[in-house]
N, CA, C and O atoms as a GROMACS GRO file, in nm:
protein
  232
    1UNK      N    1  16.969  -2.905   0.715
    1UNK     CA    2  17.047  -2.956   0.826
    1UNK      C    3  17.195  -2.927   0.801
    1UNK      O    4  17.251  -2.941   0.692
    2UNK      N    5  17.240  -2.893   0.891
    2UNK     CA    6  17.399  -2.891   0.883
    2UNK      C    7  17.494  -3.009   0.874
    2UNK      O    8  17.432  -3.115   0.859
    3UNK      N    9  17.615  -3.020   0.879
    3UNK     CA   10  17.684  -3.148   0.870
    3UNK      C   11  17.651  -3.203   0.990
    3UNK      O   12  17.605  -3.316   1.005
    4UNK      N   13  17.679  -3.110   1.091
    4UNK     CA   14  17.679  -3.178   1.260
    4UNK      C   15  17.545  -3.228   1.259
    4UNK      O   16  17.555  -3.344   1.298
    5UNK      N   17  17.458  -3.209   1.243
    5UNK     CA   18  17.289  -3.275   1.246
    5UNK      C   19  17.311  -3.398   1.163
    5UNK      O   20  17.308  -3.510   1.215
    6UNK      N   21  17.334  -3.378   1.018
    6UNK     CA   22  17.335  -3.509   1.019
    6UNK      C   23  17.412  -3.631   0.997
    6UNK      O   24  17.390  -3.727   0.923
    7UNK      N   25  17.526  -3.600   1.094
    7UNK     CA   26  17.640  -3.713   1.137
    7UNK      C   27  17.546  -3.785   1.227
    7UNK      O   28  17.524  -3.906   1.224
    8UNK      N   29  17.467  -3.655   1.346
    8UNK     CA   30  17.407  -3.703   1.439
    8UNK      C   31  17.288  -3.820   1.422
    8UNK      O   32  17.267  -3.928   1.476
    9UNK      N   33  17.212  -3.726   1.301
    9UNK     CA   34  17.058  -3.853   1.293
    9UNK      C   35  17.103  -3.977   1.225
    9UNK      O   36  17.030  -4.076   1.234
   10UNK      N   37  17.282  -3.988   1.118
   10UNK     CA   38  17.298  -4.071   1.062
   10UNK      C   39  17.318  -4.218   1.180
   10UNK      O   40  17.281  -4.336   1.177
   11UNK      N   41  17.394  -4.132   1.277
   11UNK     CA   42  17.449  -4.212   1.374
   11UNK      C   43  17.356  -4.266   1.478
   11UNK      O   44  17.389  -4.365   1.542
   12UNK      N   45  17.194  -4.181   1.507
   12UNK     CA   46  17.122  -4.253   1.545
   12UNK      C   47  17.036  -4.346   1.487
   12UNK      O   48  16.990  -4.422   1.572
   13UNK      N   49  16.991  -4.371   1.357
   13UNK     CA   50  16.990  -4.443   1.295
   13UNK      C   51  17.046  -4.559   1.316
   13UNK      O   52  16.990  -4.623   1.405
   14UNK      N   53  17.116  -4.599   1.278
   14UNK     CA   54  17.248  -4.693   1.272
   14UNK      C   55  17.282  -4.758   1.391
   14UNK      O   56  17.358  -4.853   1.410
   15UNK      N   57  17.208  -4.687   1.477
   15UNK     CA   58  17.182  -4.739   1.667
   15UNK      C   59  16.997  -4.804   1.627
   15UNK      O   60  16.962  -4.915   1.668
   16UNK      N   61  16.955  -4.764   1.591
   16UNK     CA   62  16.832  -4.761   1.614
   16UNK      C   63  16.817  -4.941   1.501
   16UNK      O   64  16.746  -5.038   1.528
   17UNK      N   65  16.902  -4.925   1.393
   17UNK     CA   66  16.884  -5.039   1.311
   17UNK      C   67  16.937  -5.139   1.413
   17UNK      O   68  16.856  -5.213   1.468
   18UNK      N   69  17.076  -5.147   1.446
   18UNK     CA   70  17.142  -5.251   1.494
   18UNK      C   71  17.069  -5.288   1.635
   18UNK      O   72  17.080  -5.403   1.676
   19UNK      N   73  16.977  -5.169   1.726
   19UNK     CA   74  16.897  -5.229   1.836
   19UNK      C   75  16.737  -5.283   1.753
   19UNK      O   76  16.692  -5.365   1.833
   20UNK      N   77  16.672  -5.276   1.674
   20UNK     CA   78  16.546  -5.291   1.641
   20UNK      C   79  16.502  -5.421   1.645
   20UNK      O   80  16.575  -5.508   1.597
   21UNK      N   81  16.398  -5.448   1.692
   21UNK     CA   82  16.316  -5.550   1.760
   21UNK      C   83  16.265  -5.665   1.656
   21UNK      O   84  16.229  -5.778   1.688
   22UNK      N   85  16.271  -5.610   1.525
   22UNK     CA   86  16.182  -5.671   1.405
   22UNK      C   87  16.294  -5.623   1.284
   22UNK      O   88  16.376  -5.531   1.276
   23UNK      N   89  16.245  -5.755   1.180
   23UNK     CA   90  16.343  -5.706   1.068
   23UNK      C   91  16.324  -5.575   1.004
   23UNK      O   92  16.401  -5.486   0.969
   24UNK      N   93  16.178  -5.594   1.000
   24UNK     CA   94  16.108  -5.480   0.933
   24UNK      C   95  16.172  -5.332   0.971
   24UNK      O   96  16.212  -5.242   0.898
   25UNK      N   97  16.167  -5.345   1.112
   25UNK     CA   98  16.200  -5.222   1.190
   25UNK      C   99  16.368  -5.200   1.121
   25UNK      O  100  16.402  -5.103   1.053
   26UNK      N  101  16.470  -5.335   1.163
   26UNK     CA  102  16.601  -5.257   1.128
   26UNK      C  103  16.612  -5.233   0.955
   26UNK      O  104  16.676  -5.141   0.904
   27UNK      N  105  16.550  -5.318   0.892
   27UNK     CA  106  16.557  -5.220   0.708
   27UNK      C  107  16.510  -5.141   0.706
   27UNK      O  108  16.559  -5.076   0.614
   28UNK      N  109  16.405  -5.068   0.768
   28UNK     CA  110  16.400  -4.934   0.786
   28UNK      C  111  16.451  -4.826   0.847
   28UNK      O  112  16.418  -4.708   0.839
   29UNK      N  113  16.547  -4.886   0.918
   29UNK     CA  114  16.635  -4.807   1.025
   29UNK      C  115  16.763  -4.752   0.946
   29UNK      O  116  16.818  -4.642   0.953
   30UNK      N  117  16.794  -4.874   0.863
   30UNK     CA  118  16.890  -4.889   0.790
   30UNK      C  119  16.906  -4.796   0.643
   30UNK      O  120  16.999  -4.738   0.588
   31UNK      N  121  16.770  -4.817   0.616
   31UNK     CA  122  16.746  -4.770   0.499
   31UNK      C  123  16.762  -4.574   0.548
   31UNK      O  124  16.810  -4.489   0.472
   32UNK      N  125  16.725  -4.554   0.647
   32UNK     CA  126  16.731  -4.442   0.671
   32UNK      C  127  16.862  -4.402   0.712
   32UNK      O  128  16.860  -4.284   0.747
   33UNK      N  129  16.971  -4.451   0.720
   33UNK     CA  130  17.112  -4.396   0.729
   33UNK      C  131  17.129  -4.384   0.630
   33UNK      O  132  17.168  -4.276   0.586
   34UNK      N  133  17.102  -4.519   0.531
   34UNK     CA  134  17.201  -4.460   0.411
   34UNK      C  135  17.139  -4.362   0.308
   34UNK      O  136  17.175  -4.371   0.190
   35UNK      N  137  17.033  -4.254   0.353
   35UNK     CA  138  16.976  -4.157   0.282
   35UNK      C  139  17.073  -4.091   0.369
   35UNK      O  140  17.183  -4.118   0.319
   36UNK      N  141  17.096  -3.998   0.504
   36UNK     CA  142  17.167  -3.974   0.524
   36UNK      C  143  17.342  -3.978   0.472
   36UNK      O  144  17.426  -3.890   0.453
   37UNK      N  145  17.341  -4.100   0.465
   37UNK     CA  146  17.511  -4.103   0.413
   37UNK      C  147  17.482  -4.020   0.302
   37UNK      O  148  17.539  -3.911   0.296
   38UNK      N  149  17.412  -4.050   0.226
   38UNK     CA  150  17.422  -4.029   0.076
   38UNK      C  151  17.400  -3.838   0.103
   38UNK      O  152  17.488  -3.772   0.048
   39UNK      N  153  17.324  -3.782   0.157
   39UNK     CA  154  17.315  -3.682   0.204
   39UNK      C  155  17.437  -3.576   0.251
   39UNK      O  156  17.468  -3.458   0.238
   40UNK      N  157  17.482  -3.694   0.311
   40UNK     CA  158  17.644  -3.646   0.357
   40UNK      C  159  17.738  -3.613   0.281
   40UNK      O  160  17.815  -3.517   0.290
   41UNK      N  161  17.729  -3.724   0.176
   41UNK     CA  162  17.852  -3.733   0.067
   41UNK      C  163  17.785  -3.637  -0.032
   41UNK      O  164  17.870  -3.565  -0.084
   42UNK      N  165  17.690  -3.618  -0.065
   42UNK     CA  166  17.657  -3.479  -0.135
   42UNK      C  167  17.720  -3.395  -0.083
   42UNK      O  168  17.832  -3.375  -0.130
   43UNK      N  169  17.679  -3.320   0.022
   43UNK     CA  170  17.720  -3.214   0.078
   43UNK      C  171  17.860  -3.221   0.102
   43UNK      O  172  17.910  -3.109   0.115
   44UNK      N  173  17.930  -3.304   0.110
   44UNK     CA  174  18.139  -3.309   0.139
   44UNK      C  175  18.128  -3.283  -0.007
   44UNK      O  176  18.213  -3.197  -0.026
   45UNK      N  177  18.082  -3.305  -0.098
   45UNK     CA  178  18.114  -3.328  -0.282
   45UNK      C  179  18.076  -3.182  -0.303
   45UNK      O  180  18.157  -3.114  -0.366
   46UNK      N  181  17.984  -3.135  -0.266
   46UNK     CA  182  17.948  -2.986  -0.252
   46UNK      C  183  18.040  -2.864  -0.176
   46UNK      O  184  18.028  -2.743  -0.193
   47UNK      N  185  18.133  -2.935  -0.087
   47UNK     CA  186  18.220  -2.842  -0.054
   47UNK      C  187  18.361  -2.853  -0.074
   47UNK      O  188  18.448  -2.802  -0.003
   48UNK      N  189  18.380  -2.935  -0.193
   48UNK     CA  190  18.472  -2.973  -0.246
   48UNK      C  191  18.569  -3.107  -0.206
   48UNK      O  192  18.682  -3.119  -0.254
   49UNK      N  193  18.536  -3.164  -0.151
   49UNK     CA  194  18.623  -3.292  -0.074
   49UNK      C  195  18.596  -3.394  -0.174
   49UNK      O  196  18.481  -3.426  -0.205
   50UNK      N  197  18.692  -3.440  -0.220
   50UNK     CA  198  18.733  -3.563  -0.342
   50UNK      C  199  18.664  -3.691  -0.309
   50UNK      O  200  18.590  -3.754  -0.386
   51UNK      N  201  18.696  -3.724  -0.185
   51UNK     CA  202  18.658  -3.888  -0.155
   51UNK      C  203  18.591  -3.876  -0.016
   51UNK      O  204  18.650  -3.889   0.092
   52UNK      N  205  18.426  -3.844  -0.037
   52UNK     CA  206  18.347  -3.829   0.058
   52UNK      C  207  18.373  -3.949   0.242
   52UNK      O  208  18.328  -4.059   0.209
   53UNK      N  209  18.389  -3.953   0.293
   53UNK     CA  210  18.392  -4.023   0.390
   53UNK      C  211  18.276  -4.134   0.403
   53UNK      O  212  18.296  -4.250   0.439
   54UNK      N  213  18.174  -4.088   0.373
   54UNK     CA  214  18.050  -4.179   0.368
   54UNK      C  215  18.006  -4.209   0.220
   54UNK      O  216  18.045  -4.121   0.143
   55UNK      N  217  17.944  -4.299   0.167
   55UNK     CA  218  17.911  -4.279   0.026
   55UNK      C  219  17.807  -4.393   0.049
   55UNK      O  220  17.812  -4.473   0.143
   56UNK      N  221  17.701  -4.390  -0.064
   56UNK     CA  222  17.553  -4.429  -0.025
   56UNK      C  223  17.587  -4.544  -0.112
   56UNK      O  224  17.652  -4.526  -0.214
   57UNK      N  225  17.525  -4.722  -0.057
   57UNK     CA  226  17.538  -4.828  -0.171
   57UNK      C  227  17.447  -4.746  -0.320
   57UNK      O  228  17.485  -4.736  -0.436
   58UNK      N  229  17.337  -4.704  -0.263
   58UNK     CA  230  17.270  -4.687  -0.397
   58UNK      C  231  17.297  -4.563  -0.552
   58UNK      O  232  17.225  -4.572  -0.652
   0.00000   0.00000   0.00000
């Protein structure tokens, strides 16, 4: 995926947690951005940028 893809799935995510019907549903919603973030901040760390914009709790 490119950066633009996944700003995008991070950001639907992160819609999808904060609308979800069940807890279950938003920790999994949730949990799936911040693989993304963390995804993200690899790839900014990979193209040299010091202080990733996103960075994963885990």
């Amino acid at each position: 995926m490119d950066m633009n893809e996944l700003y995008r799935v991070h950001q639907i995510s992160i819609t999808q947690a904060t609308n979800a019907a069940s807890i279950e549903a938003r920790i999994s919603h949730a949990g799936r951005a911040s693989g993304y973030a963390a995804l993200i901040a690899d790839k900014q760390l990979t193209f040299g940028v010091d202080r990733p914009t996103l960075v994963s709790s885990s």
